[in-house]
KEKE-3310 file (N, C-alpha, C; in steps of 0.2 Angstrom, whole numbers, plus 5000, padded with zeros to 4 digits):
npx = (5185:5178:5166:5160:5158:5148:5140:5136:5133:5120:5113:5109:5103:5091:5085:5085:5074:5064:5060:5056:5043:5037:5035:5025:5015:5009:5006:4996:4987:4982:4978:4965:4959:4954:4945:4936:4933:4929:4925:4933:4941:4948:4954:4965:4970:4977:4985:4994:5000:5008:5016:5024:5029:5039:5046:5048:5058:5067:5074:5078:5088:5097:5101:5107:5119:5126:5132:5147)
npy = (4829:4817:4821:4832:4823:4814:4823:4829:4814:4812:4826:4824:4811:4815:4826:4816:4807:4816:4820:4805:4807:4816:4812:4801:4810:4812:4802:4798:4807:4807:4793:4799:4807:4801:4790:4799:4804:4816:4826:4839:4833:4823:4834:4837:4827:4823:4834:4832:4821:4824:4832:4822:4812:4822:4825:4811:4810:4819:4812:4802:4807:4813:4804:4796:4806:4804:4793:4787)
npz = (4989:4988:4993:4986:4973:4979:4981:4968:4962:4969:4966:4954:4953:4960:4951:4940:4946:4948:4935:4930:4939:4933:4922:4922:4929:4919:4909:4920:4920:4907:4906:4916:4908:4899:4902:4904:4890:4884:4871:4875:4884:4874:4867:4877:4878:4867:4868:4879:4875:4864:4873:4879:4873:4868:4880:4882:4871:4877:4887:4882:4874:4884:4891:4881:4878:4890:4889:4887)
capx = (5183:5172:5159:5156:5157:5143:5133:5136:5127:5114:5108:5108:5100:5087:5084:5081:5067:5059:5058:5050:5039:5031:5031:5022:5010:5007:5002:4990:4981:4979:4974:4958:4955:4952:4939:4929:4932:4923:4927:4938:4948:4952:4960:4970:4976:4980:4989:4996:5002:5014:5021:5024:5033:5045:5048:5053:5062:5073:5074:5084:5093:5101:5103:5113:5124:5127:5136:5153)
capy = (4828:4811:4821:4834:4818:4808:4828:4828:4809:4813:4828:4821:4805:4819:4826:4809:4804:4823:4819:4800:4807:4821:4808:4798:4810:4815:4798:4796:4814:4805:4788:4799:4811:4794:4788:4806:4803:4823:4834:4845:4827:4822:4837:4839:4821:4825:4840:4827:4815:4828:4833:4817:4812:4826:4823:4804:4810:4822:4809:4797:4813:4815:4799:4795:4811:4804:4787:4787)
capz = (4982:4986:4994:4979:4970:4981:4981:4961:4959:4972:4962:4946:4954:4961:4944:4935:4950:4945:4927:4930:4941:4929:4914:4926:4930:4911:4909:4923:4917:4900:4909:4919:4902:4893:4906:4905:4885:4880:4865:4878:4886:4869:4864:4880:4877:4862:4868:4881:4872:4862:4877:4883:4867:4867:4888:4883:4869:4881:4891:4879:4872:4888:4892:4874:4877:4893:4888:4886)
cpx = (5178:5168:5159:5153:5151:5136:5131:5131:5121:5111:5106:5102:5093:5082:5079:5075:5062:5057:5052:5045:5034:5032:5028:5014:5005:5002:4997:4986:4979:4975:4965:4954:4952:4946:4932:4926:4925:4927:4933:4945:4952:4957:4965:4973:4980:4986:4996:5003:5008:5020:5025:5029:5039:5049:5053:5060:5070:5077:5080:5089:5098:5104:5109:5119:5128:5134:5145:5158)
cpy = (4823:4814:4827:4829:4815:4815:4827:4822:4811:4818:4825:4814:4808:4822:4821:4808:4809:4821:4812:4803:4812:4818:4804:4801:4811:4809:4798:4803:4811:4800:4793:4804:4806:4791:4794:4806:4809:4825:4835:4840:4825:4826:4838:4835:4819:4830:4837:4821:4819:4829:4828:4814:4816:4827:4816:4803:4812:4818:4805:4801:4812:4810:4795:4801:4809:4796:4788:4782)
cpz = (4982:4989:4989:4976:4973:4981:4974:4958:4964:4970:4956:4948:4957:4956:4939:4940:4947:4937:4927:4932:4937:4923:4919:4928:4925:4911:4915:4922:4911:4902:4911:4912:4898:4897:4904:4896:4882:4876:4869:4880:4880:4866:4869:4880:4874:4863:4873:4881:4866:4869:4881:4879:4867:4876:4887:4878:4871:4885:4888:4877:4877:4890:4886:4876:4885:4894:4884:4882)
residu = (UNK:UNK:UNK:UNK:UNK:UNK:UNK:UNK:UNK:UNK:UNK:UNK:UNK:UNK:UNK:UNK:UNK:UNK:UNK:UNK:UNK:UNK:UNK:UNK:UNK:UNK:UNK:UNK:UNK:UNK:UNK:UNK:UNK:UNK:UNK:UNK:UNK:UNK:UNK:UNK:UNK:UNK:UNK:UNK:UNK:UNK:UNK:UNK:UNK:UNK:UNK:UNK:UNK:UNK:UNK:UNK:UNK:UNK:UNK:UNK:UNK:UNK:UNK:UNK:UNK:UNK:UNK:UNK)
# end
């Protein structure tokens, strides 16, 4: 039973690394489209910057449903 147990946290803790790392990269693609600052970067920033929103949103979602 303690090793499902220690399988079970170590994906989940696998999981949560996965999700920082692609809000993370979100931001650094908005960071280099903000340098290049065209027409085309702004809208993808914009485009961006929604889905970045609804990632941090998921994020706390799951994290409230998660507190006991």
């Amino acid at each position: 039973m303690r090793l499902i147990t220690a399988a079970l946290e170590a994906f989940v803790g696998l999981i949560e690394l996965k999700k920082t790392r692609y809000i993370d990269e979100i931001e650094d693609e908005i960071d280099e489209l903000a340098r290049i600052g065209s027409p085309a970067a702004k809208l993808r920033i914009e485009r961006l910057g929604k889905r970045l929103s609804r990632e941090r949103e998921r994020t706390l979602r799951s994290t409230d449903d998660n507190v006991d």
